[in-house]
C-alpha positions in Angstrom: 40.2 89.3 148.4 37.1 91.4 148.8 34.5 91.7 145.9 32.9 94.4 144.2 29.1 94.6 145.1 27.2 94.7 141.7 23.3 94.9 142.8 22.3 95.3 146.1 18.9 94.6 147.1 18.1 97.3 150.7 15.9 95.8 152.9 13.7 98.8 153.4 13.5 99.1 149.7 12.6 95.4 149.0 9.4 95.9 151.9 8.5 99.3 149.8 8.4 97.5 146.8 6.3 94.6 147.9 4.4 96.8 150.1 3.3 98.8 146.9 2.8 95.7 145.4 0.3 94.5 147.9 -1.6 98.1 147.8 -2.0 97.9 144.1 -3.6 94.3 144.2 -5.4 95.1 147.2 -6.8 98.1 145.7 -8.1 96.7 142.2 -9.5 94.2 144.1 -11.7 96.3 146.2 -12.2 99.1 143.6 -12.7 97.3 140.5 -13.2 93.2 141.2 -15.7 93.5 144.1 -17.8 95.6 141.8 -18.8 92.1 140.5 -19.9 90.1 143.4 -23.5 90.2 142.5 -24.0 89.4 138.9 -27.4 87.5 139.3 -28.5 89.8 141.5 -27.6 92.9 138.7 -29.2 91.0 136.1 -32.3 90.1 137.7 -33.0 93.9 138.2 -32.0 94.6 135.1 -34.9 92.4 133.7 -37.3 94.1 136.1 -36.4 97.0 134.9 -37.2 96.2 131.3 -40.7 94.2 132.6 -41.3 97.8 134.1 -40.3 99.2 130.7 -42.6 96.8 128.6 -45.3 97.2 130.8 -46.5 100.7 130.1 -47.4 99.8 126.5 -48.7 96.0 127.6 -52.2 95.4 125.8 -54.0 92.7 127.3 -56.1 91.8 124.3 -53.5 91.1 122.1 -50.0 90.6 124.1 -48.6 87.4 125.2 -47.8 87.9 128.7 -46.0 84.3 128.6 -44.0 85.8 126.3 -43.3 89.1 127.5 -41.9 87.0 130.5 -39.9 84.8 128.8 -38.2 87.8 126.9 -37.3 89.3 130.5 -35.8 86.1 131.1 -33.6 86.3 128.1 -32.9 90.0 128.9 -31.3 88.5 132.6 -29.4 86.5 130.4 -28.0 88.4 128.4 -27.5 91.2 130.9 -25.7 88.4 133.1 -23.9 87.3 130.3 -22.2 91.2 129.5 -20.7 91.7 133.1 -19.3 87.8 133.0 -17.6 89.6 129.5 -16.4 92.3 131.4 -15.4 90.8 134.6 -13.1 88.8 132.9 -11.8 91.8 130.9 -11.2 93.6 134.3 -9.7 91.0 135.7 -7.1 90.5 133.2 -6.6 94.5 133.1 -5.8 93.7 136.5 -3.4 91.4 136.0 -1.5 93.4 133.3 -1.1 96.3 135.7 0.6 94.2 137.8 2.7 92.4 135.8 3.6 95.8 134.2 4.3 97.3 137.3 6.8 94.1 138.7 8.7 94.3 135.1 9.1 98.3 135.1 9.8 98.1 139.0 12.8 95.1 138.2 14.2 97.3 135.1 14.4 100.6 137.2 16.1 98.5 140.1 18.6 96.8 137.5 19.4 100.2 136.4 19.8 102.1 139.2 21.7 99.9 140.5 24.4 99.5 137.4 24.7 102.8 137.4 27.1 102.5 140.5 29.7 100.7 138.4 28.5 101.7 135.0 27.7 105.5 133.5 27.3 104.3 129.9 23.9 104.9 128.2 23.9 101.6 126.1 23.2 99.5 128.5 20.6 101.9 130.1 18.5 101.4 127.2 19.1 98.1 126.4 17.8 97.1 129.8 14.7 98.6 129.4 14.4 97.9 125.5 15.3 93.9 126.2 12.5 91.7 126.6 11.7 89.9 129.3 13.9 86.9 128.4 16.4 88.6 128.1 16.5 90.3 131.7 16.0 86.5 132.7 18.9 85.8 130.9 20.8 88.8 132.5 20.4 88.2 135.9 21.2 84.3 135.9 24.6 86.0 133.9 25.2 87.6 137.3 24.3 84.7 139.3 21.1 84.5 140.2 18.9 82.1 137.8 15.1 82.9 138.2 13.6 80.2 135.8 15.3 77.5 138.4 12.7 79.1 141.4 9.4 77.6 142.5 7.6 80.5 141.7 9.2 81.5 137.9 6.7 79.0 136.0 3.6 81.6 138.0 5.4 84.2 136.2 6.1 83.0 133.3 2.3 82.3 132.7 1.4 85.5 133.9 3.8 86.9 131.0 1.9 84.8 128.4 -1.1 85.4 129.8 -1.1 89.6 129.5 0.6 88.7 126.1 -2.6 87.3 124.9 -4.4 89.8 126.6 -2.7 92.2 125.1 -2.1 91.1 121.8 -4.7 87.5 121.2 -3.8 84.9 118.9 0.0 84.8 118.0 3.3 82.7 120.0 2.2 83.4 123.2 -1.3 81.9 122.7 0.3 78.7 121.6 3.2 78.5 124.6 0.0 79.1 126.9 -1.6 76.0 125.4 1.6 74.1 125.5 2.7 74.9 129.1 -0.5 76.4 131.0 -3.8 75.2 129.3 -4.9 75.8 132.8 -5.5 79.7 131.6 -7.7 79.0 128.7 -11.2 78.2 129.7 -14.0 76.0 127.9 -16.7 78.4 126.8 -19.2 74.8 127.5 -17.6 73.5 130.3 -20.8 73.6 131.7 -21.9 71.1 129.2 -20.8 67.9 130.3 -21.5 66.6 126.6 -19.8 68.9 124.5 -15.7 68.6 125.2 -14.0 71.5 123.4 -9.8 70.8 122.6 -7.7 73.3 124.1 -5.9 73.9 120.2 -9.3 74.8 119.0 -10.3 78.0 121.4 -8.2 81.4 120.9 -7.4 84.0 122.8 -11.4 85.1 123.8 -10.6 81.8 125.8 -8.2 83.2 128.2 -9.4 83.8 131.4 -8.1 84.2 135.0 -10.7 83.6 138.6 -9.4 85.3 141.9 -7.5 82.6 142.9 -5.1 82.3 139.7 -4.7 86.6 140.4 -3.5 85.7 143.8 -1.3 83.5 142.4 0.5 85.7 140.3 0.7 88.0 143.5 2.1 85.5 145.8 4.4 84.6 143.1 5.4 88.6 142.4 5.7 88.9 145.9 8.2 85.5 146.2 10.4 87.2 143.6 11.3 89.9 145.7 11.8 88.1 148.7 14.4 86.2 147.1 16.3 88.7 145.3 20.2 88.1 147.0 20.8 91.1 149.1 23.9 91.6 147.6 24.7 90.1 144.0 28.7 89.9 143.7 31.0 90.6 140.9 33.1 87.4 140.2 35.1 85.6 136.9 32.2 83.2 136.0 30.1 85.1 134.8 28.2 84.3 131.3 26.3 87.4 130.5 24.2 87.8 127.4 25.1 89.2 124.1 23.3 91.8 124.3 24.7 93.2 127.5 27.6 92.9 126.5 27.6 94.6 122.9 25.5 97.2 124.7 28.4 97.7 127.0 31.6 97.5 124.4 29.4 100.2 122.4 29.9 102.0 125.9 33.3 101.6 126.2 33.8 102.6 122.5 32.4 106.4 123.6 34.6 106.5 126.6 32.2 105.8 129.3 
């Protein structure tokens, strides 16, 4: 007996997606993280920029020029210090777009896709109202069980990580530092004396390098590679409550 073809991932449309994919990492990377390849080099001209400043009112009889140099110094600190602060804001911008973009991308696919066996608008916008767990728990319903792939636990610290991002201290801050402490960075690490517990920093701790981003794309990109090419209908399935409430509230209008 033949079965009914639920979701059906197109191979042209899978390369679109992770060729898009690739072109929005590939393009934050070159228009907005390369803009921080020289940080010593910005804040040293920053400081001779405020020596240059300073100078015009320097009075040799009764300025310390000592200490006029030492204050330059601290000014490349500080100024070194700012871009490391925004750096690290940009990259985790960067990591929200694309996070964003996967999850929107998924929904949309999940929904066009139902809408070959399925007209109702419940379970339209319970798809794109349910969180991310949820969806999870949807799609191992229909047989395919992401959490059980090499690549979910990327994605599931990606998820916590644009949480924090997005929201700082709260549930997802404390499953970070339960499951990927790896995220949350040691403001002294540089200070081999001082050792700083992981349940003591927040959410101004959370960082990401270029090699954790290309993680989280690798793993992005891994998802879609393994999405079945054709997900089945079949009499084991164990979908979620929600899906299905959504959809008896869809049968109860006639659709």
């Amino acid at each position: 007996m033949s079965r009914h073809v639920l979701f059906q991932m197109w191979e042209p449309m899978r390369q679109l997606l992770i060729e898009r994919h690739r072109f929005y990492v590939d393009q934050a990377r070159a228009r907005l993280l390369t803009q921080f390849d020289d940080m010593e080099g910005e804040a040293r001209k920053a400081a001779t920029a405020w020596l240059e400043r300073r100078s015009y009112n320097f009075d040799p009889d009764s300025d310390d020029e000592g200490a006029i140099y030492e204050a330059a110094h601290d000014e490349e600190i500080a100024y070194f210090q700012l871009l490391e602060e925004m750096r690290d804001s940009v990259r985790l911008s960067v990591v929200a777009g694309i996070f964003h973009e996967w999850e929107k991308q998924l929904r949309e696919w999940l929904v066009n896709e139902i809408l070959h066996w399925h007209k109702g608008s419940e379970v339209r916008s319970k798809v794109w109202s349910q969180d991310f767990s949820g969806i999870l728990e949807l799609l191992k319903g229909f047989g395919w069980d992401v959490r059980s792939k090499p690549y979910y636990t990327i994605l599931d610290a990606c998820r916590l990580v644009v949480n924090v991002y997005k929201h700082g201290s709260g549930g997802s801050l404390d499953d970070l530092r339960a499951r990927y402490p790896q995220y949350i960075v040691n403001p002294f690490e540089n200070a081999s004396s001082i050792v700083l517990s992981v349940d003591l920093m927040d959410h101004t701790n959370v960082k990401v390098n270029e090699s954790q981003i290309q993680e989280f794309s690798d793993a992005i990109i891994a998802f879609w590679n393994d999405i079945p090419s054709n997900i089945f209908d079949n009499d084991e399935h164990n979908l979620p409550k929600w899906f299905e409430k959504a959809w008896l509230r869809d049968r109860s209008k006639g659709n």
